[in-house]
NUKEGU-862189 format. One record per residue (C-alpha): x, y, z; residue number from 0; chain. Coordinates in steps of 0.2 Angstrom, whole numbers, plus 2048, in hexadecimal, padded with zeros to 3 digits. Each point is the difference from the previous one (the first is absolute). Layout:
N
((X Y Z) NUM 'A'),
...
# end
This chain:
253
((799 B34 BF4) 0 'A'),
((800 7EE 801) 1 'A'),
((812 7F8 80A) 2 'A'),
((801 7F4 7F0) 3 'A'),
((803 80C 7F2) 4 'A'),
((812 7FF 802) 5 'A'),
((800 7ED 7FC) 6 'A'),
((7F6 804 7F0) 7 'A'),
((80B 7FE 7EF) 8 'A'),
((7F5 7F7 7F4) 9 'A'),
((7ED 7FE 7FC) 10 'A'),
((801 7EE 806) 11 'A'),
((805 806 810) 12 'A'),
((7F2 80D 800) 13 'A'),
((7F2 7F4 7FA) 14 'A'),
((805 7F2 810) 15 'A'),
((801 811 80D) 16 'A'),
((7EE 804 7F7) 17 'A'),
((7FC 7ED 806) 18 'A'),
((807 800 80D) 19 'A'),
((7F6 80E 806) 20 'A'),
((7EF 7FB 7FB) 21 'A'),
((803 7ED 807) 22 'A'),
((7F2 802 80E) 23 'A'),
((7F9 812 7FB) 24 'A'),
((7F7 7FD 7F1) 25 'A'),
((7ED 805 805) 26 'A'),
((802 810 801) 27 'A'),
((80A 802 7F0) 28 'A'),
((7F6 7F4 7F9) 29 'A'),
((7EE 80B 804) 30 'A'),
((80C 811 7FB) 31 'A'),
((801 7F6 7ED) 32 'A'),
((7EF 7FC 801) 33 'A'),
((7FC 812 7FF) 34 'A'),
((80B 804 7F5) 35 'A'),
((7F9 7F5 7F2) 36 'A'),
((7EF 806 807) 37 'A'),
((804 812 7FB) 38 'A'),
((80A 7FB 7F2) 39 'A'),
((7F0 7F7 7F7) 40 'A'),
((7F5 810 806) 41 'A'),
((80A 80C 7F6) 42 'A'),
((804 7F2 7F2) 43 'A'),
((7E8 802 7FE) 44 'A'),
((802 815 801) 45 'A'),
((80D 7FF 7F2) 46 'A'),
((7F8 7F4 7F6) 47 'A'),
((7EB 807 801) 48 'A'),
((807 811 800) 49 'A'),
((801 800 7ED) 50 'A'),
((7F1 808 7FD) 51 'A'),
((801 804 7EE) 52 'A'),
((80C 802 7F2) 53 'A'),
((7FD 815 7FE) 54 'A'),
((80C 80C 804) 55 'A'),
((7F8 804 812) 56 'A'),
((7FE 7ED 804) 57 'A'),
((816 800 7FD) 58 'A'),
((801 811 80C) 59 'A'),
((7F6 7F7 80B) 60 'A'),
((808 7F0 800) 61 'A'),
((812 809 801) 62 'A'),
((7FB 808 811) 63 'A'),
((7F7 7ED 808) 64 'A'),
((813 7F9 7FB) 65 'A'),
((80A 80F 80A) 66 'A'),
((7F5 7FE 80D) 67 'A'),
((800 7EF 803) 68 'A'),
((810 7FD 7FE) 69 'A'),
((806 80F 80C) 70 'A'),
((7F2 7F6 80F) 71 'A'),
((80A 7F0 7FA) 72 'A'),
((80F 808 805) 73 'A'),
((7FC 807 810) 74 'A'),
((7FE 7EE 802) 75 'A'),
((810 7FA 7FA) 76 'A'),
((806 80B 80E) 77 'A'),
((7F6 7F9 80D) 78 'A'),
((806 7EC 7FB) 79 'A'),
((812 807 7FF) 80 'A'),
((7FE 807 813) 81 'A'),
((7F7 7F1 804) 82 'A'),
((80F 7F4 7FB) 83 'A'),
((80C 80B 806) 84 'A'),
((7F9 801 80F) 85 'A'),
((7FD 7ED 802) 86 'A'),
((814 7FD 7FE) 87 'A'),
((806 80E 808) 88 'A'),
((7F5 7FE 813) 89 'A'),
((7F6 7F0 806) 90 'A'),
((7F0 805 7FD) 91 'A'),
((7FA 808 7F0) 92 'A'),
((7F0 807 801) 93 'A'),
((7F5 7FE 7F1) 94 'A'),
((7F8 812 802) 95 'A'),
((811 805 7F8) 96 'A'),
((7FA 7FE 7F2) 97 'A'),
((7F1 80E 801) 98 'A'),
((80F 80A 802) 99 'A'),
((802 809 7F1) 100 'A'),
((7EC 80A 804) 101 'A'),
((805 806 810) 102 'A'),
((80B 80A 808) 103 'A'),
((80F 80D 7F5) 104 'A'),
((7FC 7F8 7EE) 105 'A'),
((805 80F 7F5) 106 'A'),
((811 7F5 7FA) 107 'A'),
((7F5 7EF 7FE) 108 'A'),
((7F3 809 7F5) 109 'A'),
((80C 80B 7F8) 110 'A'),
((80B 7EE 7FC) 111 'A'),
((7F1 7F7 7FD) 112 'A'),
((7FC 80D 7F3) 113 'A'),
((80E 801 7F8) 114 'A'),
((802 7ED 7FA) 115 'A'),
((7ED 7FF 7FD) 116 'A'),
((805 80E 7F0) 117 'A'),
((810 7F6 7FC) 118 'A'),
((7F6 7F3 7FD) 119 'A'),
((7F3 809 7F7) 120 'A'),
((80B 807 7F5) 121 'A'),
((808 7EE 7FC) 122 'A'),
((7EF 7FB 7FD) 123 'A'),
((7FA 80C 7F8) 124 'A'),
((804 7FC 7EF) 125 'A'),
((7F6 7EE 801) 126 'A'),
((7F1 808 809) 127 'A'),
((7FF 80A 7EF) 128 'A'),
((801 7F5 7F5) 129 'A'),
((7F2 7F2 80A) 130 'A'),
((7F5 810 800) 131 'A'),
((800 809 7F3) 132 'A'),
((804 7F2 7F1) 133 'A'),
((7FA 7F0 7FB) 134 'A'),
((807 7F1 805) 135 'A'),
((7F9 7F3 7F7) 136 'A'),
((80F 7F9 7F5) 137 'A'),
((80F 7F6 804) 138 'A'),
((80C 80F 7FC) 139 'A'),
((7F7 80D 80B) 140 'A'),
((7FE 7F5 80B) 141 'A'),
((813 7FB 802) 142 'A'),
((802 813 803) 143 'A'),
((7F6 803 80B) 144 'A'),
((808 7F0 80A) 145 'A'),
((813 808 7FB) 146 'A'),
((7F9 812 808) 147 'A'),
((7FA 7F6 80F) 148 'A'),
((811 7F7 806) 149 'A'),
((809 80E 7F9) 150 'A'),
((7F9 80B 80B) 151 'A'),
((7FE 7F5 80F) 152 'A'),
((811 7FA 7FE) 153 'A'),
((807 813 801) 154 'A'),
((7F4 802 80F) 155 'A'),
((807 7F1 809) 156 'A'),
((814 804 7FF) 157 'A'),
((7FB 812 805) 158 'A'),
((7F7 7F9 810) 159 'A'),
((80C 7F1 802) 160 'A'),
((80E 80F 802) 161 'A'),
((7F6 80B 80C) 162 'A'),
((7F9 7F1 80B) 163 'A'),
((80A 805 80F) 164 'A'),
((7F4 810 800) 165 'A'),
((7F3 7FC 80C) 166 'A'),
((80D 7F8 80A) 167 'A'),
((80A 810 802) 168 'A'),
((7F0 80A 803) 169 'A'),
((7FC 7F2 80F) 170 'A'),
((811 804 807) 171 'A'),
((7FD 813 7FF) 172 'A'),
((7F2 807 805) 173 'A'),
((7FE 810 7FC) 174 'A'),
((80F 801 7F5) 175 'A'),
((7FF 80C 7F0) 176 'A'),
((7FD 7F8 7EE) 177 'A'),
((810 805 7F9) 178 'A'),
((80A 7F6 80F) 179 'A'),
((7F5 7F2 7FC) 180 'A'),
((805 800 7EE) 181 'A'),
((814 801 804) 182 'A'),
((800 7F2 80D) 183 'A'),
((7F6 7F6 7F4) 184 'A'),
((80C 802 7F1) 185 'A'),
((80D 7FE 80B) 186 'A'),
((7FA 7F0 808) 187 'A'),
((7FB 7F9 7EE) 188 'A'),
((810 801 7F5) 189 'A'),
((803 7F6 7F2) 190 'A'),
((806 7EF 809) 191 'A'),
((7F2 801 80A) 192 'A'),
((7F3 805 7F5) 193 'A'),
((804 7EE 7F6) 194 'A'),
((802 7F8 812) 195 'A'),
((7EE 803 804) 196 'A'),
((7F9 7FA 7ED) 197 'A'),
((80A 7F2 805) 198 'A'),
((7F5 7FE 810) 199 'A'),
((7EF 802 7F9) 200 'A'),
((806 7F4 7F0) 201 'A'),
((803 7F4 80D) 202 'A'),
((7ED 801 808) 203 'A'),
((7FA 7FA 7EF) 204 'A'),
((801 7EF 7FF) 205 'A'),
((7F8 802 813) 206 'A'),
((7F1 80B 7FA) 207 'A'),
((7FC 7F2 7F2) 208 'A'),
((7FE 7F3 80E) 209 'A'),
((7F4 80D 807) 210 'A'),
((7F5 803 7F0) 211 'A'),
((7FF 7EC 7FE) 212 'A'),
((7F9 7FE 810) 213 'A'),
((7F2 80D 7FD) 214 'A'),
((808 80F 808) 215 'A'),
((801 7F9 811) 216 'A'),
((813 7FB 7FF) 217 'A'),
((802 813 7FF) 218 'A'),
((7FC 803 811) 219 'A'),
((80F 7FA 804) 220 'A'),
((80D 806 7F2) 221 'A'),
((7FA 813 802) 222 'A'),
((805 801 811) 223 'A'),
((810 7F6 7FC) 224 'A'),
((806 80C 7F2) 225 'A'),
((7FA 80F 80B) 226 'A'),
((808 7FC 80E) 227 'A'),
((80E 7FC 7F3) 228 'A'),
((800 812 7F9) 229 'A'),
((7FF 807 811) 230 'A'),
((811 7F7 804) 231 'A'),
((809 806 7F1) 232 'A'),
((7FC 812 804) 233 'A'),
((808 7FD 811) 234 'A'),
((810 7FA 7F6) 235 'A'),
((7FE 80F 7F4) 236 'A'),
((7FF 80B 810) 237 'A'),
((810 7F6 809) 238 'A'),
((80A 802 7F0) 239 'A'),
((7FD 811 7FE) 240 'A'),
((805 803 811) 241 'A'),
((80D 7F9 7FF) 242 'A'),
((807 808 7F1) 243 'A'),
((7FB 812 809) 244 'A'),
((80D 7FB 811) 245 'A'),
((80F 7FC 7F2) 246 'A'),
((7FF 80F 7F8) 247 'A'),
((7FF 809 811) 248 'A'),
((80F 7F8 804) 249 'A'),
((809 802 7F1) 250 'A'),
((7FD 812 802) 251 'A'),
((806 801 80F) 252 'A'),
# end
């Protein structure tokens, strides 16, 4: 854990410890991001050639390239979650880390992985109906089908947003069984700190704008800063939590 978490009250604090960090270290980060937005795009070309009709079996078909691509995109997520962690946690982060999540005991990664790719299937499901199986070629279905899209995303977001301290956990746990997993990660994320961390990625927007306007490249450097930045809060999560666990021991005693 990193010695400055117990300095850590506010998201300003956390992005300038993020900053701090990286000030000096940013190729490594920087070539982690790059793959990233490498895989990212991959996927992105799967999902959008993998509509191969607008029939029954060509829906089936398209329902199982979304689970699966999304569940391989999570085992990602884990291994750029152990990365980041890693790189504010020791003094040298290695960049295999993030092959992490297809080697090694995976059973919890996959099963996790799994479970959010169907979450936001289900989210997603109603818009992926609609687009396949009706016409959209007016203005009103057209607004639909937009209304089903950020409707769903939108729900899909706020359930990741609350379980983002997951992979973190896993990182931390090796090994540990999925319903331990899922208790320490409801526990770290309650309510104050579930709008905490929106507050956090709300405050990387104006950031990643900068980045779009200079053709992507400006990104390179505000991923790593709002990963690192994640990796941080998850350190506070962890110190609070801790914290709490030592009162309540010594109330009790």
């Amino acid at each position: 854990m990193s010695d400055k978490v117990l300095k850590i009250r506010t998201n300003r604090e956390i992005r300038s410890y993020a900053r701090e960090r990286l000030l000096g270290n940013m190729l490594i980060p920087c070539l982690v991001t790059f793959f990233f937005f490498s895989a990212r795009n991959v996927f992105e070309l799967f999902m959008q050639y993998g509509i191969l009709g607008t029939d029954m079996f060509a829906f089936i078909f398209y329902v199982a390239l979304f689970i699966t691509i999304n569940s391989v995109w999570g085992l990602i997520r884990y291994g750029i979650s152990r990365y980041f962690l890693s790189f504010i946690t020791t003094k040298k982060a290695s960049p295999a880390n993030i092959f992490a999540g297809f080697k090694g005991s995976t059973e919890t990664i996959i099963v996790v992985s799994l479970i959010l790719a169907i979450i936001s299937l289900v989210f997603q499901l109603p818009y992926l109906i609609y687009t396949f199986f009706f016409s959209v070629n007016t203005i009103h279905s057209f607004l639909l089908s937009l209304v089903l899209f950020l409707a769903g995303n939108l729900v899909v977001y706020l359930i990741e947003a609350y379980l983002a301290p997951i992979y973190f956990v896993i990182c931390d746990n090796p090994g540990a069984r999925l319903p331990w997993i899922l208790v320490i990660t409801f526990s770290l994320m309650n309510t104050k700190n579930f709008f905490k961390y929106i507050g956090l990625q709300i405050s990387f927007i104006p950031l990643y704008l900068l980045g779009l306007l200079s053709f992507g490249i400006g990104l390179l450097w505000v991923v790593p800063y709002a990963y690192t930045s994640y990796a941080y809060f998850y350190e506070a999560l962890c110190e609070t939590y801790l914290s709490t666990q030592d009162k309540k021991e010594a109330s009790v005693e």
